[in-house]
C-alpha atoms as an extended CHARMM CRD file, in Angstrom:
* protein
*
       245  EXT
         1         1  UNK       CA              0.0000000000        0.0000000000        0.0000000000  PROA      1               0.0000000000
         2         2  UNK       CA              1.1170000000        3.5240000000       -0.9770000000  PROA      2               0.0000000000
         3         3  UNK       CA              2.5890000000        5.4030000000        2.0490000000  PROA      3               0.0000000000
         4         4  UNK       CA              0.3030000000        8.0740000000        1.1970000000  PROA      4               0.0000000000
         5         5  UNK       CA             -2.8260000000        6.0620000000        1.4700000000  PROA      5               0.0000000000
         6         6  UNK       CA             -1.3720000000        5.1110000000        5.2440000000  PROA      6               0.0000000000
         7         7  UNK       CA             -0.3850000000        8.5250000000        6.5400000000  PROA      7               0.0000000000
         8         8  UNK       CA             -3.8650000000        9.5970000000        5.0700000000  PROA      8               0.0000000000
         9         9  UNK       CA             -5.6510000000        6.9840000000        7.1140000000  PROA      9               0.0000000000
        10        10  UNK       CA             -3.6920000000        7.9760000000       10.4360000000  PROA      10              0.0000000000
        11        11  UNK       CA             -4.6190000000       11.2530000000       10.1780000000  PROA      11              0.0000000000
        12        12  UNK       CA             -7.9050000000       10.6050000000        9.5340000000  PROA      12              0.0000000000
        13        13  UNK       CA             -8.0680000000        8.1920000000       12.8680000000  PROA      13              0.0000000000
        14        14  UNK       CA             -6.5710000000       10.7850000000       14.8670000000  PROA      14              0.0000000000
        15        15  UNK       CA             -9.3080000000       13.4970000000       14.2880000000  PROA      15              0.0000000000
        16        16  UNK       CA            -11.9240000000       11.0070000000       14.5180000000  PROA      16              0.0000000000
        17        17  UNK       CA            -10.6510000000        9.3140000000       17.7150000000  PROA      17              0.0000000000
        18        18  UNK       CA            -10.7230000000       12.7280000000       18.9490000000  PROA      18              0.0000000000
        19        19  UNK       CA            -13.6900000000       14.2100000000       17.8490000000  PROA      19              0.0000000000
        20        20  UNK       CA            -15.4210000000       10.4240000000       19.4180000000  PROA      20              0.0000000000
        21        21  UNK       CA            -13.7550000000       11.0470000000       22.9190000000  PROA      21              0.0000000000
        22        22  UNK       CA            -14.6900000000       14.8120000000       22.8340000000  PROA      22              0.0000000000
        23        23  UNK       CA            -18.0010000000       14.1670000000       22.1390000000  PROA      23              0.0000000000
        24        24  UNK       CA            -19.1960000000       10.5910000000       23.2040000000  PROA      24              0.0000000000
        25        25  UNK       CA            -19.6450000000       10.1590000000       19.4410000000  PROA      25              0.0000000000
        26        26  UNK       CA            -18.0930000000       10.7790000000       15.8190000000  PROA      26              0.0000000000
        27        27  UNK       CA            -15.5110000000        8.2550000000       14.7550000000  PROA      27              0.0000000000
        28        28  UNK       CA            -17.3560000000        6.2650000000       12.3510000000  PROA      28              0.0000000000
        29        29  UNK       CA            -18.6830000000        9.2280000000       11.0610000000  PROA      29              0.0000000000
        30        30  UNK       CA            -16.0330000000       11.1590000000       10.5490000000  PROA      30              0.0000000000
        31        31  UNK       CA            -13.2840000000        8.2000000000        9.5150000000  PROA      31              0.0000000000
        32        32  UNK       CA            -15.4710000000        6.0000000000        7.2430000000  PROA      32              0.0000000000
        33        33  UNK       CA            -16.2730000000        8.5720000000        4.3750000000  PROA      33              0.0000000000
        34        34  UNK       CA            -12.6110000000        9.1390000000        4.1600000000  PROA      34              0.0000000000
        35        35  UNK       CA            -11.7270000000        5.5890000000        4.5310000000  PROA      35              0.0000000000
        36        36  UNK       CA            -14.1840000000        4.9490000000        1.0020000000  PROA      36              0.0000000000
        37        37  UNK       CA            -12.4490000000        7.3450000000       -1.1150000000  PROA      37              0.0000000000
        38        38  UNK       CA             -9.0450000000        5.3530000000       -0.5460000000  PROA      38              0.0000000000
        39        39  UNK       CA            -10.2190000000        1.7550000000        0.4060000000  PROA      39              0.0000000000
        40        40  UNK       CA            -12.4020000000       -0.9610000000       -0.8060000000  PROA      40              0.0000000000
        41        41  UNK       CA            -15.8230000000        0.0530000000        0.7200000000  PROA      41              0.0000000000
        42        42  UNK       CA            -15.5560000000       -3.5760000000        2.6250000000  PROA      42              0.0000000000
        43        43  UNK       CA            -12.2370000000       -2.4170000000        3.7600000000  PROA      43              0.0000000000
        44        44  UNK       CA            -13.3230000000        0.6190000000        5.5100000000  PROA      44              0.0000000000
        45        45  UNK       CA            -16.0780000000       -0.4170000000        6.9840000000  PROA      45              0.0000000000
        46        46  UNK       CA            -14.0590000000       -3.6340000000        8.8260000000  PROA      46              0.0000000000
        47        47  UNK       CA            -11.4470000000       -1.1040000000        9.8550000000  PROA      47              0.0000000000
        48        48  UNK       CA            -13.7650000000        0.9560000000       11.6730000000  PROA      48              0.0000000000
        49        49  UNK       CA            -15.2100000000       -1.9360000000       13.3620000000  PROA      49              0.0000000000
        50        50  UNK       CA            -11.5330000000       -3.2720000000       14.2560000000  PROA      50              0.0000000000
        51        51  UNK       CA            -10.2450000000        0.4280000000       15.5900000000  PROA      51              0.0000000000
        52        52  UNK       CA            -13.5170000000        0.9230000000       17.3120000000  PROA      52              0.0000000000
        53        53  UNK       CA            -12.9680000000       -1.6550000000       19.7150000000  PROA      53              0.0000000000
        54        54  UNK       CA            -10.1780000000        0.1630000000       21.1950000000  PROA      54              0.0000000000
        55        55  UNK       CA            -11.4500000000        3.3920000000       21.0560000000  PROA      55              0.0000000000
        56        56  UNK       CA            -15.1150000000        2.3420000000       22.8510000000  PROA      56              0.0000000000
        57        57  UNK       CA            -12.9010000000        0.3050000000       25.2930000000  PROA      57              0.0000000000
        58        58  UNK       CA            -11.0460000000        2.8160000000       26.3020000000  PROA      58              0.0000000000
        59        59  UNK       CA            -14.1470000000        5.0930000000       26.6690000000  PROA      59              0.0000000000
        60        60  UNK       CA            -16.4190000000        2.3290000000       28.3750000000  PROA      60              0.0000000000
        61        61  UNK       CA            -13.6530000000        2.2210000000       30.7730000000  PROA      61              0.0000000000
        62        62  UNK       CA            -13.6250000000        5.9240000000       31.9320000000  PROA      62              0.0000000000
        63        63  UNK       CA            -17.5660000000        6.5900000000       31.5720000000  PROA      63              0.0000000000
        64        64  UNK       CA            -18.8700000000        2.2560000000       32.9550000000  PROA      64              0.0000000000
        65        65  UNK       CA            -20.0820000000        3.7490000000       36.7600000000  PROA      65              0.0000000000
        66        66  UNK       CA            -22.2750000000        6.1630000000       34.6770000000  PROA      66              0.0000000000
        67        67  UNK       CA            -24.1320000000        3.9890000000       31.9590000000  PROA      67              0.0000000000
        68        68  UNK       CA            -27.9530000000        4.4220000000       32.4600000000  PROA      68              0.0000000000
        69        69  UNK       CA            -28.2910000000        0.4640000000       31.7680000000  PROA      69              0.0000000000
        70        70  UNK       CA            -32.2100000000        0.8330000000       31.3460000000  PROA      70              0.0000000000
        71        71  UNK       CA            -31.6250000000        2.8630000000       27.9850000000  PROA      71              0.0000000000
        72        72  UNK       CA            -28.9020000000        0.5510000000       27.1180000000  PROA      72              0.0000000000
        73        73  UNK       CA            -30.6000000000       -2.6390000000       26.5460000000  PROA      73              0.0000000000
        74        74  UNK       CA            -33.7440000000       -2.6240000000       25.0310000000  PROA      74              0.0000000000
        75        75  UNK       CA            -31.0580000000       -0.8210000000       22.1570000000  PROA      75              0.0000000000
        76        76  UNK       CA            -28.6280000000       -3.5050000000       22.4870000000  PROA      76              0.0000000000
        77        77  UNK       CA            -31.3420000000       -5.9120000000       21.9690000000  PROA      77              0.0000000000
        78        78  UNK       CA            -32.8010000000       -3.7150000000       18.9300000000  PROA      78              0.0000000000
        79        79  UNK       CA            -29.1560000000       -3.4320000000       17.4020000000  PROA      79              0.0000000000
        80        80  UNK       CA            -29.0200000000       -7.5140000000       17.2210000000  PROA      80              0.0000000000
        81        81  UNK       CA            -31.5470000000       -7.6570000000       15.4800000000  PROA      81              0.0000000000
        82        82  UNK       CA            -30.5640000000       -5.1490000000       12.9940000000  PROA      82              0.0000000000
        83        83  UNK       CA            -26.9060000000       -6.2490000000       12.2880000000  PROA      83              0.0000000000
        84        84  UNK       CA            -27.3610000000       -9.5290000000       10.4790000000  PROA      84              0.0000000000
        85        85  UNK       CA            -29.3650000000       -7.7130000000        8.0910000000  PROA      85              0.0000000000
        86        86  UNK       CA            -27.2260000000       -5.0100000000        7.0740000000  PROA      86              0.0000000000
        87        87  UNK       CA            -24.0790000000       -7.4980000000        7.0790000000  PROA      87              0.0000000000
        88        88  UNK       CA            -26.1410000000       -9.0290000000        4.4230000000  PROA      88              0.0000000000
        89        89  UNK       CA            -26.7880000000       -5.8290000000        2.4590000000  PROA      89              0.0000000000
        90        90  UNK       CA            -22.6440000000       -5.1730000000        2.5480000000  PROA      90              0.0000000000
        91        91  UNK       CA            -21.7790000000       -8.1700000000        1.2080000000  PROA      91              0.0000000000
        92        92  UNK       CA            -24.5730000000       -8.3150000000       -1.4240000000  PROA      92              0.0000000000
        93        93  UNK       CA            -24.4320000000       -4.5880000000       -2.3960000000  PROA      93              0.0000000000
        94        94  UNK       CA            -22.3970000000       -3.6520000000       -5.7750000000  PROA      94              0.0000000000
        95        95  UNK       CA            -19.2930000000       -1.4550000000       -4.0110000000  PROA      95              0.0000000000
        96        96  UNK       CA            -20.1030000000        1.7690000000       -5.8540000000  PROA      96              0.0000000000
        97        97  UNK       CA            -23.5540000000        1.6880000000       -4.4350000000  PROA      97              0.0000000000
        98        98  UNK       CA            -22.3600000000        1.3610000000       -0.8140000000  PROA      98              0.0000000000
        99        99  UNK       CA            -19.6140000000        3.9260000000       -1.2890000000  PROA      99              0.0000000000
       100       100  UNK       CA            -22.6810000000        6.6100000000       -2.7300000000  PROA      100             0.0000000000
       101       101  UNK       CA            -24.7200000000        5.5800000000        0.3430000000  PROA      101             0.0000000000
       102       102  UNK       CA            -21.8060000000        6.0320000000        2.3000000000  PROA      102             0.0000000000
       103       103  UNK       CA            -21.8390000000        9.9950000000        1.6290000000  PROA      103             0.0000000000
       104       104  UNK       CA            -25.6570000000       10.2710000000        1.3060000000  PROA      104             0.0000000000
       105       105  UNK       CA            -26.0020000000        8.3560000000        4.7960000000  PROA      105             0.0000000000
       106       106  UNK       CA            -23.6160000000       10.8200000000        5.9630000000  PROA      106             0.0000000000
       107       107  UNK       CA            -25.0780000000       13.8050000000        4.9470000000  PROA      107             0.0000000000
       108       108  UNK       CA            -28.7370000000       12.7910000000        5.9420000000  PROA      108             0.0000000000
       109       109  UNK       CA            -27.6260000000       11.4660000000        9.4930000000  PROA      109             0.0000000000
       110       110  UNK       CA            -25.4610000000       15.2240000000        9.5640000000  PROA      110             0.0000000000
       111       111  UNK       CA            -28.0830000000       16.8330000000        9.0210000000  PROA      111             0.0000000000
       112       112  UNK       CA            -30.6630000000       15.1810000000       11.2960000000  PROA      112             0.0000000000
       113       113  UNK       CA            -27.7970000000       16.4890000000       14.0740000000  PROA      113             0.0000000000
       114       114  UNK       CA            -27.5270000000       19.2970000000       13.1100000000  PROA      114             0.0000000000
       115       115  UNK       CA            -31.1080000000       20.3020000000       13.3110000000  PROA      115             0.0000000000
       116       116  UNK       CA            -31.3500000000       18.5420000000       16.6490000000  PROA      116             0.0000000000
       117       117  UNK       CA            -34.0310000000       16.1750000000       15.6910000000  PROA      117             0.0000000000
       118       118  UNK       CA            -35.5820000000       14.1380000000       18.8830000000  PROA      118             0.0000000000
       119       119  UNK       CA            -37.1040000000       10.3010000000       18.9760000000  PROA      119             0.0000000000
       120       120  UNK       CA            -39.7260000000       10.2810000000       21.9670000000  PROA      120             0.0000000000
       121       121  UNK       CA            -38.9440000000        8.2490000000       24.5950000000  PROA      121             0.0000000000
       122       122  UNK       CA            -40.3070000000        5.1350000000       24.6880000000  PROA      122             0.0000000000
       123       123  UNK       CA            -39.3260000000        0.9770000000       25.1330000000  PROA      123             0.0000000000
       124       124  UNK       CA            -40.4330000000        0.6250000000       21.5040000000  PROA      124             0.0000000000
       125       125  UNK       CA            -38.2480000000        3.9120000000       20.7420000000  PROA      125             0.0000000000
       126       126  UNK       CA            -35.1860000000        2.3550000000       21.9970000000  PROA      126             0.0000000000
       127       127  UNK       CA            -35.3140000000       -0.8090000000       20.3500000000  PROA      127             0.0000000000
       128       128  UNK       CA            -36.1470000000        0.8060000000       17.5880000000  PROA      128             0.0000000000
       129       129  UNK       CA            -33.0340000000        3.3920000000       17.7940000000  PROA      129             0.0000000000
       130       130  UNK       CA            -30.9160000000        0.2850000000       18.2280000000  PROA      130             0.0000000000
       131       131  UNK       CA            -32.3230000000       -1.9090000000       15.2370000000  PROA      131             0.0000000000
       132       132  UNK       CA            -31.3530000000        1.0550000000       12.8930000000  PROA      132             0.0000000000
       133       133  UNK       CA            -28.0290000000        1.2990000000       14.2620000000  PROA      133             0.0000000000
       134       134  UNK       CA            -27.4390000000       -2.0490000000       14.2860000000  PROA      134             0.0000000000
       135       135  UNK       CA            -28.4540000000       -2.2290000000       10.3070000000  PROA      135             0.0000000000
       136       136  UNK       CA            -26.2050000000        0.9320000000        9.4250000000  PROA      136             0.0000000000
       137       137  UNK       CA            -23.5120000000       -0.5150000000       11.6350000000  PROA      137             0.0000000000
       138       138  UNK       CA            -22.9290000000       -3.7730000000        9.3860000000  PROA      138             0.0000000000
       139       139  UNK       CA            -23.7030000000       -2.0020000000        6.5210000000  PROA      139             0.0000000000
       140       140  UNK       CA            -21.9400000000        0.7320000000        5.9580000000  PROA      140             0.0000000000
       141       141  UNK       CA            -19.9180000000        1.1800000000        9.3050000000  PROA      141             0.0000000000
       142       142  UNK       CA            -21.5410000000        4.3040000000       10.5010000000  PROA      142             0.0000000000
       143       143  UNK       CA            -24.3020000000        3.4220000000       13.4880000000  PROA      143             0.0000000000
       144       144  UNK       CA            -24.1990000000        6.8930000000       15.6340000000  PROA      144             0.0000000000
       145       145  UNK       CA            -26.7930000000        8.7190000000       14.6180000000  PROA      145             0.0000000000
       146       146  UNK       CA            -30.3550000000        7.2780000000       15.6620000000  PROA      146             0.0000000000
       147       147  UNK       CA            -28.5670000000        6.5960000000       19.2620000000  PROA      147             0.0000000000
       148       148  UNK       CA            -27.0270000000       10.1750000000       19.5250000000  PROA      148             0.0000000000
       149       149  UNK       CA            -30.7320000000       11.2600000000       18.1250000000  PROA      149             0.0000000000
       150       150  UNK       CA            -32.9330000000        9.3680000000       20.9300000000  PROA      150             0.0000000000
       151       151  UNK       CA            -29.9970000000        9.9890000000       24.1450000000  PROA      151             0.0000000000
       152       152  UNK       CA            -30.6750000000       14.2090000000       22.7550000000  PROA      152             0.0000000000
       153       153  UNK       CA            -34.4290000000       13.1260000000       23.7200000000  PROA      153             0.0000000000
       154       154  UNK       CA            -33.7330000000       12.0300000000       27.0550000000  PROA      154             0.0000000000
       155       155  UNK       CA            -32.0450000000       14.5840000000       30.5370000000  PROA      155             0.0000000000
       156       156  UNK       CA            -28.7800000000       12.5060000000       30.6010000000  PROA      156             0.0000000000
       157       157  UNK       CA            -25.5810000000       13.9730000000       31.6060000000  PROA      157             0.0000000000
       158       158  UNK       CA            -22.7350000000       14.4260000000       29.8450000000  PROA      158             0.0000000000
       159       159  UNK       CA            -21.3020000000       11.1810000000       31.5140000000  PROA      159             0.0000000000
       160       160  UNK       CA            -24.2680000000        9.2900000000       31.3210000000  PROA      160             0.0000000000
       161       161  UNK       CA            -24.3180000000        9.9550000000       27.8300000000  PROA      161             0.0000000000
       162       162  UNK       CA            -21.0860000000        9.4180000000       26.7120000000  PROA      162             0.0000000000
       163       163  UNK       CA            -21.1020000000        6.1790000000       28.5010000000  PROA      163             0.0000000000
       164       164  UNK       CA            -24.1060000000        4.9140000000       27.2270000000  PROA      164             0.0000000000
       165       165  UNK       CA            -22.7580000000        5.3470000000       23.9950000000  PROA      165             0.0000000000
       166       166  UNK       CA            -19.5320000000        3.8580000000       24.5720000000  PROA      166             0.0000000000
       167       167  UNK       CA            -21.1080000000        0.4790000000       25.8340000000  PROA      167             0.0000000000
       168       168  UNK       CA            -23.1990000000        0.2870000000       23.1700000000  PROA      168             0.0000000000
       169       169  UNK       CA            -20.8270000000        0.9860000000       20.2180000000  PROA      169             0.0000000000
       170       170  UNK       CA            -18.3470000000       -1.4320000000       22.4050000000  PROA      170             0.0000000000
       171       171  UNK       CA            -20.9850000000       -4.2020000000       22.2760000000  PROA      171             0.0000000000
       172       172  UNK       CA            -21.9410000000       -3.6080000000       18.9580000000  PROA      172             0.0000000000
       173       173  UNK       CA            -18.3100000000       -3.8280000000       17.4590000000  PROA      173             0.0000000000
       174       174  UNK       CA            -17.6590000000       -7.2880000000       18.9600000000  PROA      174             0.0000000000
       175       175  UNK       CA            -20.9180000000       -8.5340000000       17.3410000000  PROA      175             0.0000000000
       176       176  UNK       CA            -20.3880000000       -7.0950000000       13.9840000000  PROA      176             0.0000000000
       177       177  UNK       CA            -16.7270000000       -8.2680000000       13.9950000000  PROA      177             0.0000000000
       178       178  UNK       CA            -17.5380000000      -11.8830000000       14.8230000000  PROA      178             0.0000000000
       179       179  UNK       CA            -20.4630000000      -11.6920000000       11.8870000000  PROA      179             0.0000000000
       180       180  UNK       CA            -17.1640000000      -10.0140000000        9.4960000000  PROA      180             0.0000000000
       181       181  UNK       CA            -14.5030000000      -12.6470000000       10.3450000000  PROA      181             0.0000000000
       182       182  UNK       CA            -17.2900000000      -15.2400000000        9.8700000000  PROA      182             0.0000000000
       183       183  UNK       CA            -18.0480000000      -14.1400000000        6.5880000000  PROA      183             0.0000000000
       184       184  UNK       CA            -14.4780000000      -13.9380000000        5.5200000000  PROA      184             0.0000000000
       185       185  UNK       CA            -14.5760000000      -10.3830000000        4.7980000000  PROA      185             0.0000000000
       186       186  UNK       CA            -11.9330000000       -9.1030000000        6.8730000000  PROA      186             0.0000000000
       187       187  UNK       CA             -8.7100000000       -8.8450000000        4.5040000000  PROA      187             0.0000000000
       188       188  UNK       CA             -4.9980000000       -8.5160000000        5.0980000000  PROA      188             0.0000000000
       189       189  UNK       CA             -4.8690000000       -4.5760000000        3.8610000000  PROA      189             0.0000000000
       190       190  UNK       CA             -7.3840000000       -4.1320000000        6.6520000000  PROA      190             0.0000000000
       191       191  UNK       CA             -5.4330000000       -5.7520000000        9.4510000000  PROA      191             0.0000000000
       192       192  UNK       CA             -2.0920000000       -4.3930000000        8.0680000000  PROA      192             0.0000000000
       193       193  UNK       CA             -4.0740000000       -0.7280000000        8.2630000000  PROA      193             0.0000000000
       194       194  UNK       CA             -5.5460000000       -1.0810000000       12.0760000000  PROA      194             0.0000000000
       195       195  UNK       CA             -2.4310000000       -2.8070000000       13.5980000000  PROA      195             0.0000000000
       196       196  UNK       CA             -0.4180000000        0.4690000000       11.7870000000  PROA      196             0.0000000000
       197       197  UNK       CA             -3.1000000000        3.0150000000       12.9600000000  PROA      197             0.0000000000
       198       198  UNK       CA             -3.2160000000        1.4720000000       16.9520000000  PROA      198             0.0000000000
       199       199  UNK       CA             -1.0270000000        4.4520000000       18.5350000000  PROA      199             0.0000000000
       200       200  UNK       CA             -3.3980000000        7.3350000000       16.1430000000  PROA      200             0.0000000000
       201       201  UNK       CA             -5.8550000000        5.5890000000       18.6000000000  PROA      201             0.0000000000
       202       202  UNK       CA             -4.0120000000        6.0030000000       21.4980000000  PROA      202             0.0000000000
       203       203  UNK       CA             -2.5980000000        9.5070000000       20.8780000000  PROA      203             0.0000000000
       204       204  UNK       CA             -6.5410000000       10.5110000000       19.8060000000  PROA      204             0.0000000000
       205       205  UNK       CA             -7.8770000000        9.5420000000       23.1360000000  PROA      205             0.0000000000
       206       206  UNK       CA             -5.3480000000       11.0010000000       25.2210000000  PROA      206             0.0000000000
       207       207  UNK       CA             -6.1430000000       14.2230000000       22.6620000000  PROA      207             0.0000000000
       208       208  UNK       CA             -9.3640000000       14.1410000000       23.2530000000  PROA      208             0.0000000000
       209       209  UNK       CA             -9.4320000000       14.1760000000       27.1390000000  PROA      209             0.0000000000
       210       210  UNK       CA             -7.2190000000       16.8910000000       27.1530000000  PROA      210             0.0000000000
       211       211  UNK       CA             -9.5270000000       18.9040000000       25.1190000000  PROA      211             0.0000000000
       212       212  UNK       CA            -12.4130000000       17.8260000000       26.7500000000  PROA      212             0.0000000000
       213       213  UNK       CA            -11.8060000000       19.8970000000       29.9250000000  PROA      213             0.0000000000
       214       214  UNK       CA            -10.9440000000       22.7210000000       27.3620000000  PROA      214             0.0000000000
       215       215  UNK       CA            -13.4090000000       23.2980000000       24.4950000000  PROA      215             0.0000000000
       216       216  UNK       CA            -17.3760000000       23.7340000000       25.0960000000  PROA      216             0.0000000000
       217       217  UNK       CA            -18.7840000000       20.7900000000       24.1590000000  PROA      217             0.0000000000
       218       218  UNK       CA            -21.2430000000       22.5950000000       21.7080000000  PROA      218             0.0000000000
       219       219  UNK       CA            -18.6240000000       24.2680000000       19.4960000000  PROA      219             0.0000000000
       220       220  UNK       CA            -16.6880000000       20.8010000000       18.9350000000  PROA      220             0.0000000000
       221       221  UNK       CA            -19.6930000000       19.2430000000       18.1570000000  PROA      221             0.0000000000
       222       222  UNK       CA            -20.3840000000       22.2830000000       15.3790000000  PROA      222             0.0000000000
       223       223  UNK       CA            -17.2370000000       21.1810000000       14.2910000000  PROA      223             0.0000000000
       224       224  UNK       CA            -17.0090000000       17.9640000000       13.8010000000  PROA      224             0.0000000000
       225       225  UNK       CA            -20.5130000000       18.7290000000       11.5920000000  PROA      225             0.0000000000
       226       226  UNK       CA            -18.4660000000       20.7390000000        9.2510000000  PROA      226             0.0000000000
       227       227  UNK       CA            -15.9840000000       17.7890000000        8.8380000000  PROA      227             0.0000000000
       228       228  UNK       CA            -18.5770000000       15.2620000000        8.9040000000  PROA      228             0.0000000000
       229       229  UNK       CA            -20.1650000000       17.2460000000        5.8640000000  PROA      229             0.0000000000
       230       230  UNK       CA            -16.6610000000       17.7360000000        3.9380000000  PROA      230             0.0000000000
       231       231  UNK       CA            -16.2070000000       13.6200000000        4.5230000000  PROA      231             0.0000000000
       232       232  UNK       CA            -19.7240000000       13.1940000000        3.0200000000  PROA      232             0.0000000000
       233       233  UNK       CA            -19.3140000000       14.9980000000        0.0660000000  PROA      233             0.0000000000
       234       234  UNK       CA            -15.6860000000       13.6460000000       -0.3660000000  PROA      234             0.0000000000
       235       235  UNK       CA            -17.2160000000       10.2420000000       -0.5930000000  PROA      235             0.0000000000
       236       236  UNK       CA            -20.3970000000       10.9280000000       -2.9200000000  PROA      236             0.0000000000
       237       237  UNK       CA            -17.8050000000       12.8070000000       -5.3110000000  PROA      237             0.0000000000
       238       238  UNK       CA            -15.9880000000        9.5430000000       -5.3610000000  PROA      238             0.0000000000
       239       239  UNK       CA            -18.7870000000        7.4190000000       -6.2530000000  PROA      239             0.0000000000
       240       240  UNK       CA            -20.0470000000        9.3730000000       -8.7690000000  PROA      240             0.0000000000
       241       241  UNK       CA            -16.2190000000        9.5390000000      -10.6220000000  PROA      241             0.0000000000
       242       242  UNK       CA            -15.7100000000        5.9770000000      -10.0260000000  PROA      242             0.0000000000
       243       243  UNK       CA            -19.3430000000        5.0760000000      -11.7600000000  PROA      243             0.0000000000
       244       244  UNK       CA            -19.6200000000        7.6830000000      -14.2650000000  PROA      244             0.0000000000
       245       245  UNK       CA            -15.6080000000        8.8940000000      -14.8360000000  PROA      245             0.0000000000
């Protein structure tokens, strides 16, 4: 692999690891667009999986005493549900197709952020939250959004939230890993790429909990949105050369 293509991918892990410990959420948002305009769509979306076990470990460990566990599994139990399903769609789907609904996803789920959109709470809710990030999650690698959009809903606190995210993302990669090196679909390029991008990881969290004591909350997240929407549009321009150039 081009040394380019590497350093690329290490920079993109650091701002994402960041902008995930910052803000309880972000990685997979911010790193997989970027990841599809270099990588194999497949590729990117087991890399995120693979470096997301680190980086939700590392923030399950900090935030576990403040998980509000009665949010956490009825989502959990939605999100199994929805992850067979979308690995199905990822290894059906042509790759140009899942790279343009890579960006589009992106710039819908943005979007829905941005305009602080709210799910009303509810059992049904939850599960619900959780079956559509379990689907995106195996799909195309990016499962954030409809838990960061029903958690806005709800009076947590900033540690309740970012821990409830954390467990479930944590949870969630294991799953959708085991379902990937089932399949097969986890190649050597992607291994070679997360053992390589480890300390980005490392240096990302540390980063981000510097920063988090430093920068309102509210302005990171506003942000990260403005990445999030460069990534997205990075990744639909892609598509659109690859199946049209």
């Amino acid at each position: 692999m081009e040394p380019g293509i590497v350093l690329f991918i290490l920079a993109v892990v650091l701002v994402a690891t960041t902008a995930q410990t910052v803000a309880g959420f972000g990685f997979a948002l911010v790193a997989v667009p970027f990841f599809a305009v270099v990588l194999d769509v497949r590729d990117a979306v087991v890399l995120v999986s693979l470096l997301g076990v680190l980086n939700n470990a590392i923030l399950t460990r900090t935030a576990w005493r403040h998980v509000p566990w009665r949010v956490v599994g009825p989502m959990l139990a939605g999100a199994f549900v929805g992850m067979p399903i979308g690995l199905v769609v990822l290894l059906l789907a042509p790759q140009e197709s899942l790279r343009l609904a890579v960006g589009a996803a992106t710039l819908v789920m943005a979007a829905a952020l941005v305009a602080g959109l709210r799910i009303q709470r509810s059992v049904a809710a939850e599960v619900g939250a959780g079956l559509v990030s379990g689907l995106l999650n195996t799909s195309v690698g990016m499962n954030g959004p409809p838990i960061v959009l029903y958690l806005q809903g709800r009076e947590h606190t900033p540690g309740e939230f970012r821990g409830a995210m954390a467990v479930f993302f944590f949870a969630c990669n294991i799953i959708t890993l085991a379902g990937f090196f089932a399949t097969g679909i986890v190649s050597r390029e992607a291994l070679t790429l997360w053992a390589a991008a480890l300390p980005a990881v490392a240096v990302g969290s540390l980063l981000g909990h510097t920063l988090v004591r430093r920068v309102e909350p509210a302005l990171f997240r506003r942000l990260v949105f403005v990445l999030l929407s460069a990534s997205a549009v990075s990744a639909v321009a892609s598509s659109l050369v690859r199946m049209f150039g």
